[in-house]
C-alpha positions in Angstrom: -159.4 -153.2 -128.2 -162.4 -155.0 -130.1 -162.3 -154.7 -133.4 -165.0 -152.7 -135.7 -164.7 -153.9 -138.8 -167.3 -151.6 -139.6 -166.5 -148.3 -138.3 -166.0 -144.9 -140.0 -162.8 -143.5 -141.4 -161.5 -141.5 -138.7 -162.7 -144.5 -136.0 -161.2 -147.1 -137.9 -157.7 -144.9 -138.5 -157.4 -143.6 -134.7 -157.9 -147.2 -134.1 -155.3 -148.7 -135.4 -152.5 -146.1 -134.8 -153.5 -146.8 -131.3 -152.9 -150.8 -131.3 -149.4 -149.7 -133.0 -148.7 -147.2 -129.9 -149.7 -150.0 -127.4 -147.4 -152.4 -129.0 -144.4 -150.3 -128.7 -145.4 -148.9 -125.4 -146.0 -152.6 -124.0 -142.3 -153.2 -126.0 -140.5 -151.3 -123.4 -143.0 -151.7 -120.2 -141.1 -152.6 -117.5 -137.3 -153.0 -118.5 -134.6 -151.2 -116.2 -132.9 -148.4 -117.9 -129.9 -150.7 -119.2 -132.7 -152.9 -121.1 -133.9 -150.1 -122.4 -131.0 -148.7 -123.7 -129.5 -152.0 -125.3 -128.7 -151.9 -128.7 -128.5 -155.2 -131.3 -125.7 -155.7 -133.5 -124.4 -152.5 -135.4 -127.3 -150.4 -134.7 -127.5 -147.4 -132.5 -131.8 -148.1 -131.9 -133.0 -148.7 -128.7 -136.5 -149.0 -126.9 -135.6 -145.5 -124.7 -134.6 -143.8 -127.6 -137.9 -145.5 -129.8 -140.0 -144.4 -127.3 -138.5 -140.7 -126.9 -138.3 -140.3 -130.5 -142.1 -141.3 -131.1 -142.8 -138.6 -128.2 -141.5 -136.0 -130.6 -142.9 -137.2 -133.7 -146.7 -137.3 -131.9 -145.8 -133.7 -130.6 -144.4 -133.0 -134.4 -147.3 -133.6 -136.5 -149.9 -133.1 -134.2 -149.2 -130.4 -132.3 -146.7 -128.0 -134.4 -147.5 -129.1 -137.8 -151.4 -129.8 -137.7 -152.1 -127.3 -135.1 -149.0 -125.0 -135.8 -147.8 -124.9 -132.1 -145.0 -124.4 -130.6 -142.5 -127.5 -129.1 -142.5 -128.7 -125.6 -139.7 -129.2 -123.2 -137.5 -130.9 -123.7 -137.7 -130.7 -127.5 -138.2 -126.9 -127.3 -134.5 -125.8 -126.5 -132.7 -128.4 -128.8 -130.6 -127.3 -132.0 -131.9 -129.8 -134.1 -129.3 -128.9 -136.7 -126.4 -129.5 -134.7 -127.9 -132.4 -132.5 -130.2 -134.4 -135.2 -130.7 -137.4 -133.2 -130.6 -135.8 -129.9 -133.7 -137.3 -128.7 -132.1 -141.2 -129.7 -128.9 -140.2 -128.3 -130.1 -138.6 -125.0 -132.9 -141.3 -124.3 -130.1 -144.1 -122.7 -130.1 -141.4 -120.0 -133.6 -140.7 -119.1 -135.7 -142.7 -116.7 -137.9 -145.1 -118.6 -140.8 -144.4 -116.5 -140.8 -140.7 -117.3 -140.3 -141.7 -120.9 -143.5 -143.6 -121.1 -145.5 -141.2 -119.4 -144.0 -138.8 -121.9 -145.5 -140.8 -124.6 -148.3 -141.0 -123.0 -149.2 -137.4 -122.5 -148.2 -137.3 -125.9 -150.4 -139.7 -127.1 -152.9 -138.2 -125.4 -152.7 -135.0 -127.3 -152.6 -136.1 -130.3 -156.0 -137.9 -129.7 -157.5 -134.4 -128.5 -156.6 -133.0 -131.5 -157.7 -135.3 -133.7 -161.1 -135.8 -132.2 -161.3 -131.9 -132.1 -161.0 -132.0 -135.7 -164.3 -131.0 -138.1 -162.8 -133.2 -141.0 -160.4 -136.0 -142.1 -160.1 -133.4 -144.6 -158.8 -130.3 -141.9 -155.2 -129.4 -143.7 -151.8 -128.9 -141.1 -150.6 -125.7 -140.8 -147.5 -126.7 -141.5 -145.3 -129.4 -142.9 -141.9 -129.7 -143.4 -141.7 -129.5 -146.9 -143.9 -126.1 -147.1 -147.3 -127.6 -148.2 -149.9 -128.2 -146.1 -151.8 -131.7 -145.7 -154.9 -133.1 -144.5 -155.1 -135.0 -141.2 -155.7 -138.3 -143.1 -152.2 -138.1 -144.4 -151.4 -137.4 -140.3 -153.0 -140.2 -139.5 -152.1 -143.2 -141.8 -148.2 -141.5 -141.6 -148.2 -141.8 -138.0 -150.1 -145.3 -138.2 -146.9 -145.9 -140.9 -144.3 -144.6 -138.4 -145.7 -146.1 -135.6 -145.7 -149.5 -136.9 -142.2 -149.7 -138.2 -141.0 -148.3 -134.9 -143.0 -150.8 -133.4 -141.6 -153.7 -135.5 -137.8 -152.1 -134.8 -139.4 -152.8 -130.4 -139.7 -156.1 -131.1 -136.6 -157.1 -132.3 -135.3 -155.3 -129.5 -137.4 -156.5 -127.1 -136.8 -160.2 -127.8 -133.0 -159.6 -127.3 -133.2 -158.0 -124.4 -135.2 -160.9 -122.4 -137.0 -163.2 -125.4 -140.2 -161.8 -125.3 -142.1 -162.0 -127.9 -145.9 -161.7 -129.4 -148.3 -158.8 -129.0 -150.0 -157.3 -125.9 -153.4 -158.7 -125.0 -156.6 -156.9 -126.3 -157.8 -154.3 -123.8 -161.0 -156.1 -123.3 -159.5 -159.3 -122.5 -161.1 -160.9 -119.4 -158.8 -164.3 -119.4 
């Protein structure tokens, strides 16, 4: 991805929430389900269980909270009140292939949406604590979430086999 140190708002923003999705995505790219579901020390976190979770938070504040939508399968049918880390818990379980592509979809959306919108300034039709927000706040909260998730993939990542680093630019002819 070549950086555009002088782009808009919404350019610069989508911009860099998307070098933070690569980075966790490449985190987890090609591991066999164990890898994915190893855990480090006392934790519970895993890469499966990163990647399903940030599936559910793009589908959570893009699709039901900016847009007001409704929850896709799987997420649709869980009781999140009895199960609140069902999508951490279940992940170990899930193919990590179908996990990505998941995300992917996912991220996907979210990028439809956002480049649908009129304005930075377009408020969410919901949010969790009743008041709406812009999709600015969307945006750098995701960017937020996404990052720290991402650091947590590293870690993990460099247990798993040692690998460390970032993943090359997209434009990267070497």
């Amino acid at each position: 991805m070549a950086e555009d140190r002088d782009a808009d708002e919404r350019t610069t923003l989508t911009a860099m929430l998307d070098l933070q999705r690569s980075i966790l995505r490449w985190k987890a790219a090609g591991l066999t389900r164990a890898q994915a579901s190893t855990t480090l020390g006392p934790s519970s976190l895993h890469l499966a269980g990163l990647i399903k979770h940030m599936t559910l938070v793009e589908e959570g504040w893009f699709v039901t909270g900016f847009l007001g939508g409704e929850h896709s399968p799987p997420f649709d049918t869980v009781d999140w009140d009895a199960d609140p880390d069902w999508e951490f818990r279940t992940a170990a379980d899930d193919d990590l292939d179908d996990l990505l592509a998941a995300y992917d979809a996912a991220c996907d959306r979210s990028r439809e949406i956002v480049a649908a919108a009129e304005s930075l300034d377009d408020r969410s039709v919901r949010h969790r604590d009743g008041e709406p927000v812009n999709l600015r706040w969307v945006l750098v909260h995701m960017l937020e979430e996404t990052a720290r998730h991402a650091g947590h993939a590293d870690l993990l990542r460099e247990a798993i086999d040692g690998s460390v680093g970032d993943p090359p630019p997209a434009d990267d002819d070497s």
